[in-house]
N, C-alpha and C positions, 0 to 999 in steps of 0.2 A: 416501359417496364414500371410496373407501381415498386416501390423502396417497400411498402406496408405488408405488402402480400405476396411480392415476389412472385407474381405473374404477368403475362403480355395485356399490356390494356389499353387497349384505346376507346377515349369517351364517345368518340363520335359514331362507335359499330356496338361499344361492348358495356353503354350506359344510357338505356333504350327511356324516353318518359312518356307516361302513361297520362296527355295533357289533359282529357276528357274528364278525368279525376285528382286532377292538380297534382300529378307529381311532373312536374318538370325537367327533373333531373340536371339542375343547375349545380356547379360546383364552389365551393365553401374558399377562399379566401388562406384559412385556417381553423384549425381541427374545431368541432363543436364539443361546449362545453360540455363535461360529463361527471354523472358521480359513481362510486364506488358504494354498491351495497353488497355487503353479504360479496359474494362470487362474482357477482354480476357488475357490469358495466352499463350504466344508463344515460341513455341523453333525451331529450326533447331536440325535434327536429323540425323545422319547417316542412311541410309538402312540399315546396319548391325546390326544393336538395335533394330529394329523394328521386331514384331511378330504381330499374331494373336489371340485371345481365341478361344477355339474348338466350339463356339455360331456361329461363321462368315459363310457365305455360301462359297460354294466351289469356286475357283479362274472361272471365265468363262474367258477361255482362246483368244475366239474371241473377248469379250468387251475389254480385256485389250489391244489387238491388234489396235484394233478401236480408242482408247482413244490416245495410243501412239502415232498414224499418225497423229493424228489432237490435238496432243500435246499442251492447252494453262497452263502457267505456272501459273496464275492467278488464274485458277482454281484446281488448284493442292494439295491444303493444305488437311491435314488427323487431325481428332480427335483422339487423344492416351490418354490413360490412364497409370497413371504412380502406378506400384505396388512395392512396397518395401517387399522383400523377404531375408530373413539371411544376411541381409548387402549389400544385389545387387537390383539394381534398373532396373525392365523391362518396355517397354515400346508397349504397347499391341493397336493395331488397333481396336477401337471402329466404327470408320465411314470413310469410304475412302478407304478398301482392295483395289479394283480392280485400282482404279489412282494411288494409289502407287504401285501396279505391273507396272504400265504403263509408272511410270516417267523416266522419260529418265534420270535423275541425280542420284548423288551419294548420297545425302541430299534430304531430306522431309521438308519444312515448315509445322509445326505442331501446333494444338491447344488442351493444356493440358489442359484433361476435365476428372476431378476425382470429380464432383458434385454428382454424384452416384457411385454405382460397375461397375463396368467393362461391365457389360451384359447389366446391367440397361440403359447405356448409348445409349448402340448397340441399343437397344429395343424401347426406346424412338426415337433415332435420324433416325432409318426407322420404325416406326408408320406410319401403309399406312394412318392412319385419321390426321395426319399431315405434313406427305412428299408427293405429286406427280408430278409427272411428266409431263411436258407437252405433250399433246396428238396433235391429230394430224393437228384438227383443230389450237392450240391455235398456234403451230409450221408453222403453213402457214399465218395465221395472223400476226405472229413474222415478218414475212420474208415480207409481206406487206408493213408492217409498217417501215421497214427499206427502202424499196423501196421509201417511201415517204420522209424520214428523212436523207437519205447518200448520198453524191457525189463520188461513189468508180465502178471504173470498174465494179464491180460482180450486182451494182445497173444499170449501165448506160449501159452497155450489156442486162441488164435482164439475167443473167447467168444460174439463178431457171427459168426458165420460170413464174416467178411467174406473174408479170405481163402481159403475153400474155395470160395464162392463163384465168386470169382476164378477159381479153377483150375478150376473145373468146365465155365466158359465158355471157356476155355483150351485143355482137352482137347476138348470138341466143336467148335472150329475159330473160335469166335470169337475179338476181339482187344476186350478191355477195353478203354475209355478215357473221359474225360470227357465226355458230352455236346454242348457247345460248342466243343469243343480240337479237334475234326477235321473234315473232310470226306467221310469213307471215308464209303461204304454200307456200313457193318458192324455188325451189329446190339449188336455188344459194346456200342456208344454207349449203347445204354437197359439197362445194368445196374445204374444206383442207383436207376431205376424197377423193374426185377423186384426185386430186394434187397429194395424198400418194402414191394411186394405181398406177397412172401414174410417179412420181418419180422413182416405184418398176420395171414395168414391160415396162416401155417403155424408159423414160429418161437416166438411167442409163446402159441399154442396147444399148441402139443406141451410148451413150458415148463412152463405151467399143468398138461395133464393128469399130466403126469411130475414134478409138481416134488418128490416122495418119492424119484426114481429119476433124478437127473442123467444120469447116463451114459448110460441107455436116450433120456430124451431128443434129448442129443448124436447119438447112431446114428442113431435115426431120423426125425429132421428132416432129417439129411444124405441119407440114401437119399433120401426125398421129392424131396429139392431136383434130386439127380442125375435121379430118375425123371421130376422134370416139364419137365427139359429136353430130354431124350433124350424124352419123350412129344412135346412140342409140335414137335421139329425129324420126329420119324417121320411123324407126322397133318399137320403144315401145312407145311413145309417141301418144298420140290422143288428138282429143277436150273431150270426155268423159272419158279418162285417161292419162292425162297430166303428164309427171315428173313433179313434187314437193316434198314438205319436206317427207309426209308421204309418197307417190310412189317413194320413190327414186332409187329402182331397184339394189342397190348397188354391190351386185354378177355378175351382167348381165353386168356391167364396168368391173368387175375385168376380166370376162369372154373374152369381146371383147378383150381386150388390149393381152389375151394369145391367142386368137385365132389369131389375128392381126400377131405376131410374128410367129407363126403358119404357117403362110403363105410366112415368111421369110419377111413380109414386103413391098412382092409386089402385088399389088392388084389395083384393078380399083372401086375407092371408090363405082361409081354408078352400079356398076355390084353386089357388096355386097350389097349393098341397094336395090336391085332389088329382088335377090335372096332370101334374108332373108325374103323381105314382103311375099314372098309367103311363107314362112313359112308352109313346108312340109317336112317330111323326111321318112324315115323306118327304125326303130329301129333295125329290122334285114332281111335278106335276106329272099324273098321268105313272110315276112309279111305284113298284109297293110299298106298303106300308114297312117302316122296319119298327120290331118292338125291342127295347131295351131292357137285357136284363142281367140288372145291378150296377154296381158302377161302373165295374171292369166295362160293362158294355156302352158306358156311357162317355168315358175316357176313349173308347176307340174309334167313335161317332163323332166326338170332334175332330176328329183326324179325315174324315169320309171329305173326298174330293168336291163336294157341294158345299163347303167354308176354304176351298183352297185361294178365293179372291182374297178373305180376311186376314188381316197380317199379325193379331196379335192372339195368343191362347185364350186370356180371358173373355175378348172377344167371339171367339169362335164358342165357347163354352153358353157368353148370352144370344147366341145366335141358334144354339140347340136348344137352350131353354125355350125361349122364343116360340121356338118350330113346334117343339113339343105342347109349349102351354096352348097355341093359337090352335094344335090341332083337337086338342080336347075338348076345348070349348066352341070350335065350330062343329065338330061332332055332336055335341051336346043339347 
């Protein structure tokens, strides 16, 4: 029974260590130093003291990867709970597992947080109704707003695209804005949702294939991006079905962007535009032709039992693209 926390503990079942990342979970002698700021209670800790409760989710070995590269030491501190067992003192990860796999140091800044048990602390400090995380909108807003407020390379580059982005919804007559913050039907509301898409399947890809040739990069990622707006407002867009907040067609972005690469990236924007209005294909050899019309018809075509092997929507979306564009142009 720990005296600290007044629960059943035992180190060898209920103080798990994570060796691959140096936490050993070795036990302390006597209590580690600590100081008192403010509320809080702080220590520095060796990794080798540190453990986990068998409550903690399992290590995800790519977040702590992720966490390491883009390393800020600021944000690095762990909540530990300090148990007092037969005269040894453990020091058990409440909140912070995966950054402290990821810390690049030999020491942990720590905040000794024994206000509850051990679990209780875990429980509370990820309570999804009071921790979340920013989503994807709130995270393109973030990166806005920094664009407004920093003089740093990665602003005065526009590095994100964030702000061409901006302007390219701009110029095709949308009105950017937060997600939440309006009322308008105006499809600008879902642009920290295209941004994501686009981040995923096109920015970060073009980075990769180009990354001997920045600048080619830069070019043409931006074209793409222009191309796949002015694509999806020419194909899905009309006066009696306009993108907006409620038509946002979401899948049919995700869609283009993999069809796009699909293509390797080279394509004649107006030839895609061409192709797709006509919007026809044959689901299989030797069947009729089926013609699609508008979107509604184009949303229920990817559902048609001829992409039932494809396991993902967006997927099945540049699978119709595909069908449709390949069949225009061998028509042609």
């Amino acid at each position: 029974m720990s005296k600290k926390t007044n629960v059943r503990f035992n180190p060898s079942i209920d103080h798990l260590a994570r060796k691959e990342y140096g936490l050993m979970a070795l036990p302390m002698d006597t209590p580690v130093e600590r100081v008192r700021v403010g509320n809080t209670t702080m220590a520095v800790i060796p990794k080798k003291y540190l453990g986990v409760g068998r409550y903690q989710r399992p290590v995800d070995a790519k977040r702590v990867a992720k966490i390491n590269q883009k390393w800020q030491p600021d944000f690095g501190q762990a909540n530990v709970a300090e148990i007092e067992c037969n005269g040894k003192f453990y020091y058990a990860i409440t909140d912070g597992q995966q950054r402290t796999c990821a810390n690049p140091f030999d020491t942990v800044d720590c905040i000794i947080t024994n206000t509850h048990t051990p679990v209780d602390n875990a429980l509370m400090q990820n309570d999804k109704t009071l921790v979340k995380a920013w989503n994807f909108d709130n995270q393109y807003w973030g990166n806005y707003y920094k664009c407004q407020t920093e003089d740093t390379q990665w602003v005065t580059e526009d590095q994100g695209d964030v702000m061409y982005i901006y302007n390219v919804f701009k110029n095709f007559g949308f009105n950017p804005q937060p997600l939440k913050d309006s009322k308008q039907d105006d499809f600008g509301r879902h642009i920290g949702k295209i941004y994501d898409i686009y981040i995923k399947y096109v920015y970060d890809q073009i980075n990769t294939t180009y990354a001997d040739s920045p600048d080619v990069a830069v070019r043409l990622r931006r074209e793409i991006l222009t191309d796949i707006v002015e694509i999806m407002i020419e194909v899905f867009s009309s006066q009696n079905h306009p993108l907006s907040y409620r038509n946002k067609m979401t899948q049919a972005w995700n869609g283009l962007m993999v069809f796009l690469r699909r293509l390797n990236w080279d394509y004649d924007t107006q030839e895609v535009i061409d192709s797709l209005k006509q919007a026809t294909y044959k689901p299989h050899k030797g069947r009729n032709e089926i013609v699609l019309e508008g979107p509604k018809d184009w949303e229920a075509n990817v559902k048609h039992h001829s992409f039932d092997q494809i396991s993902f929507v967006r997927d099945k979306w540049a699978a119709l693209l595909m069908r449709v564009y390949k069949f225009a142009v061998n028509a042609g």
